[in-house]
C-alpha positions in Angstrom: 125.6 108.8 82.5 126.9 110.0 86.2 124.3 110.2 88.4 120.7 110.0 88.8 118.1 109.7 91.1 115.2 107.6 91.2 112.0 109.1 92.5 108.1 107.7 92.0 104.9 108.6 92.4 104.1 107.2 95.5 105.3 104.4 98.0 105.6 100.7 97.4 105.3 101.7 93.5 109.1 99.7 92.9 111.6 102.5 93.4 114.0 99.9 94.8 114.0 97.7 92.0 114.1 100.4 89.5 117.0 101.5 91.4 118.8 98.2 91.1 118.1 98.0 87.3 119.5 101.1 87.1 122.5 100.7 89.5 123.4 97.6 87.8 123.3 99.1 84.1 125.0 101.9 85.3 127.7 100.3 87.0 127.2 102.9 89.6 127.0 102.9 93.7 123.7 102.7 95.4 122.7 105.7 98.1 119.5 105.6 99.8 120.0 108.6 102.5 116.8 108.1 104.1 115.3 104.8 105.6 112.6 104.9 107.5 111.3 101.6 109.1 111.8 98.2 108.1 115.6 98.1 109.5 116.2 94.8 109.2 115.0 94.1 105.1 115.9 97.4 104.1 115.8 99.0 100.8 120.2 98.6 100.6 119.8 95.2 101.9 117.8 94.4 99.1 119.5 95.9 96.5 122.7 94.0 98.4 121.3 91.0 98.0 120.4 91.0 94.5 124.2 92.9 93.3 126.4 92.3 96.0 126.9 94.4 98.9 130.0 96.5 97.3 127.5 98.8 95.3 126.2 100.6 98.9 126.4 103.3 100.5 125.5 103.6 104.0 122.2 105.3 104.7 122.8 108.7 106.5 119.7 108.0 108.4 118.2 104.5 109.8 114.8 105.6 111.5 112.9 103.0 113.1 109.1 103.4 112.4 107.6 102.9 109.1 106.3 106.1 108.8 106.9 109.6 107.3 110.5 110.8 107.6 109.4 113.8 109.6 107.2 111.2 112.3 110.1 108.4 112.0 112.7 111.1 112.5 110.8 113.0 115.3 110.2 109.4 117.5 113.8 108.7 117.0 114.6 112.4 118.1 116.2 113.2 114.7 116.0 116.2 113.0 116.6 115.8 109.3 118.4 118.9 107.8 118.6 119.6 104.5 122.7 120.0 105.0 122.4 116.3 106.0 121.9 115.2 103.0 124.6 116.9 101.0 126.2 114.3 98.2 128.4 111.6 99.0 132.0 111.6 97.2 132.1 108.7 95.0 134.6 107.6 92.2 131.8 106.1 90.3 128.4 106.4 88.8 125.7 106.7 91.8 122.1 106.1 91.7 119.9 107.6 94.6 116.9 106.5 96.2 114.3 108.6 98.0 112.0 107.8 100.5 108.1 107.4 99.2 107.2 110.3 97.1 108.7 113.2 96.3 106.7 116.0 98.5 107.5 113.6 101.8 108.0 115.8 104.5 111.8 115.3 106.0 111.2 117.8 109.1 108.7 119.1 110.5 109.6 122.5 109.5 108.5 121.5 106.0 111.6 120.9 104.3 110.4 118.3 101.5 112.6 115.5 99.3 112.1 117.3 96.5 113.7 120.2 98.4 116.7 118.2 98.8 116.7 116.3 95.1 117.0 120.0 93.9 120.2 121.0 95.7 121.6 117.8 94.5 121.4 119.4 90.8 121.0 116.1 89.2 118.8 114.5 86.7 115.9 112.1 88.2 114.1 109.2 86.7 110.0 109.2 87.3 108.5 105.7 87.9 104.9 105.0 87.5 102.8 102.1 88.3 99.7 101.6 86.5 96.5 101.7 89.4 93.1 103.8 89.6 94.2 107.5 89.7 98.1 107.0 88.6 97.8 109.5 86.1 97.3 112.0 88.4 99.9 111.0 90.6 102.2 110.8 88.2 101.4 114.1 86.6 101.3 115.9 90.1 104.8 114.3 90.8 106.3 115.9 87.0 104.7 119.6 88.3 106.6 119.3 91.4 109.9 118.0 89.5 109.2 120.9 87.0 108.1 123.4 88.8 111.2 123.5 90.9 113.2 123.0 87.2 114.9 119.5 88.2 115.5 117.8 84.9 113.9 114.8 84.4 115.4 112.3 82.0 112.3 110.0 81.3 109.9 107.9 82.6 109.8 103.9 84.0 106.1 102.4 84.0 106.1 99.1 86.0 103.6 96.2 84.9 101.8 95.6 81.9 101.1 98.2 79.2 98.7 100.5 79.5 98.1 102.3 76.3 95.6 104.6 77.5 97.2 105.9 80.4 100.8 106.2 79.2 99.9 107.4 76.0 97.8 110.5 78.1 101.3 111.0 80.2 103.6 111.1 77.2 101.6 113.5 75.8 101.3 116.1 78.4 105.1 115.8 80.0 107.0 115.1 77.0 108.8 112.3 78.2 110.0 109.1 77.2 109.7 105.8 78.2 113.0 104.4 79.2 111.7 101.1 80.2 109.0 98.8 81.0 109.5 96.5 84.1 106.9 93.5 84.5 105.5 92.5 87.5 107.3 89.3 88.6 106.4 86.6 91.2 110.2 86.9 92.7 113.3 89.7 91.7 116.5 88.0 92.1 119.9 89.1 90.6 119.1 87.4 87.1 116.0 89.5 86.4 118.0 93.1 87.6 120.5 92.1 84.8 118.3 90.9 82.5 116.0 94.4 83.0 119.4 96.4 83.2 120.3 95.1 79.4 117.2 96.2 78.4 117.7 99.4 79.9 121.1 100.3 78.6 119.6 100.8 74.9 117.3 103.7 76.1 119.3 105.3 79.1 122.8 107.3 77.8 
């Protein structure tokens, strides 16, 4: 393990906690270049609160509406370049965060996250979240990832199992399931080190 970065199928699906798992069972540093709205409980200040503010890295960008990057960035009068977003130097282990899913916009000349996950050469994770129509999602999100040949080391399904649908996704993409998150009431830093244990049997 290095580096990785954590990408879903959508917004709100639990990137940020999936990123914590992994940031904590990593023993890495936590990068989320891109934040668009929701300044003041952002994605590092959660991930702050739950394993200490010494795992972050500074966002590049801090864009104040909750929107798109390319709408946030353009009523902030930012333009997101995809030299922006070049790697930071760390002596450690990083885990990366994107913003929403991986064919949001950064510009609006069309350059895309997965634009920018593929210079970065590293390996991502894919999480899931079971819901009407996830199986498309998520198999619409691994023929991005693939079609632009970004490895993808496996798979994270948040919530209860769903037999049916991840059996259907295994199947096709071939990948497997690094871990199973449930759906909580509250994440504090005991659950993120209780899922990280659980996730350093499947993740080498």
């Amino acid at each position: 393990m290095s580096s990785v970065v954590i990408v879903a199928i959508g917004t709100d699906v639990g990137k940020t906690v999936v990123s914590a798992i992994f940031t904590k069972a990593m023993n890495a540093k936590y990068w989320k270049p891109v934040q668009a709205g929701d300044l003041d409980n952002s994605d590092s200040i959660k991930v702050g609160k739950w394993l200490g503010r010494d795992v972050l890295l500074p966002e590049k960008f801090r864009l104040n509406t909750p929107a798109s990057p390319h709408n946030a960035a353009e009523v902030d009068g930012v333009q997101i370049q995809l030299s922006d977003l070049s790697l930071p130097k760390v002596n450690s282990n990083l885990v990366i965060e994107t913003a929403g899913g991986v064919l949001v916009p950064l510009n609006s000349e069309g350059l895309l996250f997965a634009d920018v996950v593929k210079s970065w050469n590293l390996p991502v994770v894919l999480v899931s979240r079971h819901y009407l129509g996830s199986i498309n999602h998520t198999l619409l999100t691994y023929e991005a990832l693939k079609s632009r040949e970004i490895e993808i080391k496996g798979l994270v399904f948040i919530g209860d199992k769903n037999k049916a649908t991840e059996e259907i996704i295994t199947h096709i993409t071939n990948l497997p399931i690094l871990i199973r998150i449930p759906l909580v009431d509250e994440v504090n830093a005991d659950f993120i080190e209780e899922q990280a244990e659980l996730l350093k049997t499947n993740f080498k």
